[in-house]
C-alpha positions as CSV (number, residue, x, y, z in Angstrom):
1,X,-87.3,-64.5,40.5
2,X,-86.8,-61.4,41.7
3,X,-87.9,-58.1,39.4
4,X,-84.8,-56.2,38.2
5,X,-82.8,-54.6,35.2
6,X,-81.9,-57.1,33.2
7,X,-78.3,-57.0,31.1
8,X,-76.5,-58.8,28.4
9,X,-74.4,-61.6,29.4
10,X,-71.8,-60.8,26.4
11,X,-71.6,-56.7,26.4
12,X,-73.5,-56.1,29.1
13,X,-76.3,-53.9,27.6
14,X,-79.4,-53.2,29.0
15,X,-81.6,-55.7,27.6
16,X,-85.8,-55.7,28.2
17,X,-86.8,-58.7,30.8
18,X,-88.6,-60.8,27.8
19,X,-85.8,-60.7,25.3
20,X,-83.7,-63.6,23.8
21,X,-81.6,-61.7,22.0
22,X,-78.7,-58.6,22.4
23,X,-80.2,-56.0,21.1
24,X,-76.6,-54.7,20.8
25,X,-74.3,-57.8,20.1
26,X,-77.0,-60.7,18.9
27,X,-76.2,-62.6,21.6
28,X,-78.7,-65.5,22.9
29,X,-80.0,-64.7,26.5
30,X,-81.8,-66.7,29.4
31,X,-85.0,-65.2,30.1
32,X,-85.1,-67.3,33.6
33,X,-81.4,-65.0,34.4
34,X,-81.8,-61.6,35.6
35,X,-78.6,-59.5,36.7
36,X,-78.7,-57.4,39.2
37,X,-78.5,-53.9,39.1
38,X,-75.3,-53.6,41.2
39,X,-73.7,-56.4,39.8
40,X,-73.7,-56.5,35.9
41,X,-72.1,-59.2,34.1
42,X,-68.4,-58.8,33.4
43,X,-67.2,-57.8,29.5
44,X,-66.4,-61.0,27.5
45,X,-63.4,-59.3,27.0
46,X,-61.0,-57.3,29.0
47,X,-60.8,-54.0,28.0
48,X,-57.2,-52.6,26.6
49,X,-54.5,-51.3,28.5
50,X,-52.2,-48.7,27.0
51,X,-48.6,-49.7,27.1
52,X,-45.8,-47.5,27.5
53,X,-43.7,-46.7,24.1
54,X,-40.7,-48.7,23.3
55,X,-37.4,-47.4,24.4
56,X,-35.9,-45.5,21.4
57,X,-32.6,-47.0,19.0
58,X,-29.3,-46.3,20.0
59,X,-28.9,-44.4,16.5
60,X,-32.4,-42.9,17.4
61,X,-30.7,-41.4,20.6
62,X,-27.8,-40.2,18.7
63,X,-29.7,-38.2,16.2
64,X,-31.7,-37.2,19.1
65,X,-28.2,-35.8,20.7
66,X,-26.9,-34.4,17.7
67,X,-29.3,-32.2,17.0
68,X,-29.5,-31.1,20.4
69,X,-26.0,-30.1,20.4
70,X,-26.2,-28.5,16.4
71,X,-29.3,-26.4,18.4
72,X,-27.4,-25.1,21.4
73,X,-24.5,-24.3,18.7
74,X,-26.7,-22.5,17.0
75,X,-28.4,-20.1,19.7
76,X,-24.9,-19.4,20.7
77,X,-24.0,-17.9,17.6
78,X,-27.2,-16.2,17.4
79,X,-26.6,-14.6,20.9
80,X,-22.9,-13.4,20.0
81,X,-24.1,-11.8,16.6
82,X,-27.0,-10.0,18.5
83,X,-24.3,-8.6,21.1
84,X,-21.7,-7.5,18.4
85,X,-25.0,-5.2,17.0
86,X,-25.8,-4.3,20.7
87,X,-22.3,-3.3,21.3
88,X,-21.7,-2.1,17.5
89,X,-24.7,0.4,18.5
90,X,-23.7,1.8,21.9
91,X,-20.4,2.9,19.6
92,X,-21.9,4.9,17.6
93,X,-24.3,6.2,19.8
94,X,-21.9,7.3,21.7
95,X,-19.1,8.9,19.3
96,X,-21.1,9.0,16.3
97,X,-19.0,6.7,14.3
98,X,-20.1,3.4,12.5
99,X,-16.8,2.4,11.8
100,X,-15.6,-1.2,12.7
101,X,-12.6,-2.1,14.7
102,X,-10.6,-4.1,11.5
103,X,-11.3,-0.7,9.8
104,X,-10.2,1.2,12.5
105,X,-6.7,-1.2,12.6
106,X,-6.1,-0.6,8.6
107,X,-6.8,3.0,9.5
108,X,-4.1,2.9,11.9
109,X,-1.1,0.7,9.8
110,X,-1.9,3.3,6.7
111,X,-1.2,6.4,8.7
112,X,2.6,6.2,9.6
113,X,3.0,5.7,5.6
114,X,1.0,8.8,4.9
115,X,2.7,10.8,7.8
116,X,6.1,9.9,6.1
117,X,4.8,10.8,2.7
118,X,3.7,14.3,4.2
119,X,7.5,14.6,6.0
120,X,9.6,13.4,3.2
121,X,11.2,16.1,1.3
122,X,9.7,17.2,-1.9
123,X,11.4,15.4,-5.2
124,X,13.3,17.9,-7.5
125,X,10.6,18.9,-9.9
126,X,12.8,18.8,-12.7
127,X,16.1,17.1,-12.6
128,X,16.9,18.1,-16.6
129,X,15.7,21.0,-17.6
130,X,17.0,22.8,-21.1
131,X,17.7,26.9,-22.2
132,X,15.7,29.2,-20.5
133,X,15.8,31.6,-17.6
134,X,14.7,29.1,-14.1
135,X,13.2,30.4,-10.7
136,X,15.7,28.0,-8.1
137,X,13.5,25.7,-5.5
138,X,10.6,26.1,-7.7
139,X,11.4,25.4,-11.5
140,X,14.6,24.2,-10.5
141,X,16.5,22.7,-7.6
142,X,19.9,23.5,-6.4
143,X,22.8,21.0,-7.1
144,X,25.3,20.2,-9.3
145,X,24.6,19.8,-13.3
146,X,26.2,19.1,-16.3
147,X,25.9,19.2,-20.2
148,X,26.8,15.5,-21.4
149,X,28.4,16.9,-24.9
150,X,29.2,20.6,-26.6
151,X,26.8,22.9,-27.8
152,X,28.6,25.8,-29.7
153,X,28.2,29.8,-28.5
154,X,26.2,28.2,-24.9
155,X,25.9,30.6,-22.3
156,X,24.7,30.1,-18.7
157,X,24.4,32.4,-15.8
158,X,23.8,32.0,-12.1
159,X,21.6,34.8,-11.1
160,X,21.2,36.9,-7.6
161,X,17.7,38.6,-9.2
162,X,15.7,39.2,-12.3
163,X,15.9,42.7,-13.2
164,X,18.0,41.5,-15.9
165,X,21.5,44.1,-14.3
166,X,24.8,43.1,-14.3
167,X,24.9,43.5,-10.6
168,X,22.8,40.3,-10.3
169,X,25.4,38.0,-12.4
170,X,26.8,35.9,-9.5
171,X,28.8,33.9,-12.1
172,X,28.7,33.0,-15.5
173,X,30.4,31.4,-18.8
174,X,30.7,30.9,-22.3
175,X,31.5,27.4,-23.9
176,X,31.3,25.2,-26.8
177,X,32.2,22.0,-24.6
178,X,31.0,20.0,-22.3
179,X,30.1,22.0,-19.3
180,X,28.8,21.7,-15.6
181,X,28.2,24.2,-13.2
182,X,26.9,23.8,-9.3
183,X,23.5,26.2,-8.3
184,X,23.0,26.9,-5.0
185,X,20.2,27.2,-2.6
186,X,20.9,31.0,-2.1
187,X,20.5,31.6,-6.2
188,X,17.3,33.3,-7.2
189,X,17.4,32.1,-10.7
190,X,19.6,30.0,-13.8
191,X,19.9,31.4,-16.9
192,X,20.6,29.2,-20.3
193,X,21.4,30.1,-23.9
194,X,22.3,27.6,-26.4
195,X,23.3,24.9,-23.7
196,X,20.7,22.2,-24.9
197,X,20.3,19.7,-21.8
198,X,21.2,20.4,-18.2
199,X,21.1,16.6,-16.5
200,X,22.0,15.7,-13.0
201,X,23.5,12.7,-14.7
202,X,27.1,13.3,-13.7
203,X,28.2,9.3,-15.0
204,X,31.7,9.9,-17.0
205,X,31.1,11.7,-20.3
206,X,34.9,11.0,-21.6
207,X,36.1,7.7,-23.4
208,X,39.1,7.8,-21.4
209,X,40.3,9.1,-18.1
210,X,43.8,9.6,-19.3
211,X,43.4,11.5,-22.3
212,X,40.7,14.2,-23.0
213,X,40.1,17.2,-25.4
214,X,38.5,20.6,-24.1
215,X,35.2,21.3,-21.5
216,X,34.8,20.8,-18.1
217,X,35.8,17.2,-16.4
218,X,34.9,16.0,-12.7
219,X,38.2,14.5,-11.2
220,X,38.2,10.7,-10.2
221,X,34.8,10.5,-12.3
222,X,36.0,11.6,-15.8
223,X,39.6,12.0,-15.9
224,X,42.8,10.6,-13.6
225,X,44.7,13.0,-10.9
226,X,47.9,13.5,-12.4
227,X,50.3,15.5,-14.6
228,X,48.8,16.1,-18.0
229,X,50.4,17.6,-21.2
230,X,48.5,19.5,-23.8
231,X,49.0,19.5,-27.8
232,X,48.6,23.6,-27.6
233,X,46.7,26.0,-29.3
234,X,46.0,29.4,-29.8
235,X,44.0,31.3,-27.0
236,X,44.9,28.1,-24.8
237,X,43.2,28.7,-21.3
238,X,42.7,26.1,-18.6
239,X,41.9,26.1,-14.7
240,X,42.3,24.3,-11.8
241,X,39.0,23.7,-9.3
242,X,37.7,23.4,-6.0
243,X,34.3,23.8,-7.2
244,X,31.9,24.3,-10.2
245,X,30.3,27.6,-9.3
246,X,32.4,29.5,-11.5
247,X,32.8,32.3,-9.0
248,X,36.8,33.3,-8.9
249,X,36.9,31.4,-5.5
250,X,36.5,28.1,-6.5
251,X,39.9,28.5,-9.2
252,X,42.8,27.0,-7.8
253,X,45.6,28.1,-10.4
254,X,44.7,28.8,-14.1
255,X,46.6,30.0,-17.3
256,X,46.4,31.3,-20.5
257,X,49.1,30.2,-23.4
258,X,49.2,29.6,-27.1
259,X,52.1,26.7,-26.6
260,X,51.8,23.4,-25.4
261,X,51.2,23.3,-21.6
262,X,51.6,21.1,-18.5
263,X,49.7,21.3,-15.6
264,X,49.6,19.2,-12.4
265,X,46.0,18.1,-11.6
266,X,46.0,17.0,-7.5
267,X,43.9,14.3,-6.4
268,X,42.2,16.9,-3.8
269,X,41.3,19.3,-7.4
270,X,37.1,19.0,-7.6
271,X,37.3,19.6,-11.8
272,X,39.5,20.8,-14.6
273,X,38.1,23.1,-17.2
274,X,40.2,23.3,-20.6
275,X,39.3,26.0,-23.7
276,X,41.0,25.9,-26.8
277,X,44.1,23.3,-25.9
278,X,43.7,20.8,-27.7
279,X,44.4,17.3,-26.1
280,X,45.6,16.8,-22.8
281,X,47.3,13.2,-22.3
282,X,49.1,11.8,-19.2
283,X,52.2,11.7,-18.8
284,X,53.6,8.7,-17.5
């Protein structure tokens, strides 16, 4: 027998040439068998081969694909947020404004409004005022007012100034009636005594438009055109108008009679003004 290293027959150990037994697995060994050194005996058992994982479920490959997609969706968003703050910050780095474009859209719709505000004529500050002496356009605004019942010993004055002269009386009158009178633009001031309540309220302040007792009426709004007959009194006086100013230019025709009177008010007339006349009734 040829001299040699000698090996298991079961693992394949190097076993000592007088052995019977495996050091390493127990098994029982020929002591007449040697192995040669270039040819040891085979494994009892084949050694493993790793196999290659099992395809994956089709629900596997779904998940698989879903959250996939849900990831790319994701990173898209991410990358538009990041540009709106890129492009957010070369804004305001160049014109020094942080402000956002809806802002800048609400900015614009609310302008016009305010612009219109700005342009729209101021209100009249006070459209009833009561007694007292008035600055026009800033106490007061010009236009046409009217007492809505009689106040006993009123006075009211349309002034030029406020030096308190006579030269500054543009117009004036004294009344117990109803009155109304028309400022204009070009008057410095208003003067009432003992008026009570100048209104711009000029709604009918007579029960009837066909029969009437004294003050001042606006024709077609608180009386009828037409030819009127008076029950008289003493110190009658009564006026046709064209106007309310009170200035001589605005009285059409105007007469003064302690008898019963008749006057023919014209559809064209802008107000009748009756004192001490009693009633004045249509005549049909």
């Amino acid at each position: 027998m040829t001299e040699g290293r000698r090996f298991c027959e079961n693992c394949g150990t190097e076993i000592r040439q007088a052995t019977n037994f495996c050091p390493n697995c127990g098994a029982a060994q020929r002591p007449d068998q040697e192995m040669p050194l270039s040819q040891p005996p085979p494994l009892s058992q084949p050694p493993l081969q790793s196999q290659p994982p099992p395809p994956p479920a089709p629900e596997q490959r779904r998940g698989s694909c879903l959250r996939n997609v849900v990831g790319v969706i994701g990173l898209l968003v991410l990358l538009g947020i990041l540009a709106n703050l890129c492009e957010g910050g070369r804004e305001t780095s160049k014109g020094g404004s942080t402000t956002s474009e809806p802002d800048k859209q609400e900015k614009a719709q609310k302008e016009p409004a305010s612009k219109q505000k700005e342009e729209k004529a101021p209100e009249d500050p006070n459209p009833n005022f009561g007694d007292g002496t008035h600055r026009i356009g800033q106490d007061i605004q010009a236009g046409t007012y009217r007492t809505r019942k009689g106040s006993a010993g009123c006075y009211y004055a349309r002034l030029s100034g406020f030096s308190g002269g006579l030269e500054e009386i543009l117009a004036n009158d004294n009344t117990s009636d109803p009155a109304v009178v028309t400022i204009l633009e070009t008057d410095a001031g208003f003067e009432s005594k003992r008026c009570g309540t100048w209104t711009q309220d000029l709604s009918p302040v007579t029960q009837s438009t066909t029969s009437f007792e004294d003050g001042a009426y606006i024709v077609g709004t608180d009386i009828e055109p037409g030819t009127y007959r008076s029950s008289g009194g003493s110190g009658c006086y009564f006026s046709r108008l064209s106007g309310f100013t009170h200035d001589l230019g605005t009285i059409l025709a105007n007469n003064v009679t302690d008898e019963p009177a008749i006057v023919e008010i014209a559809p064209t007339d802008a107000g009748f003004e009756s004192k001490r006349c009693g009633t004045w009734t249509k005549m049909q």
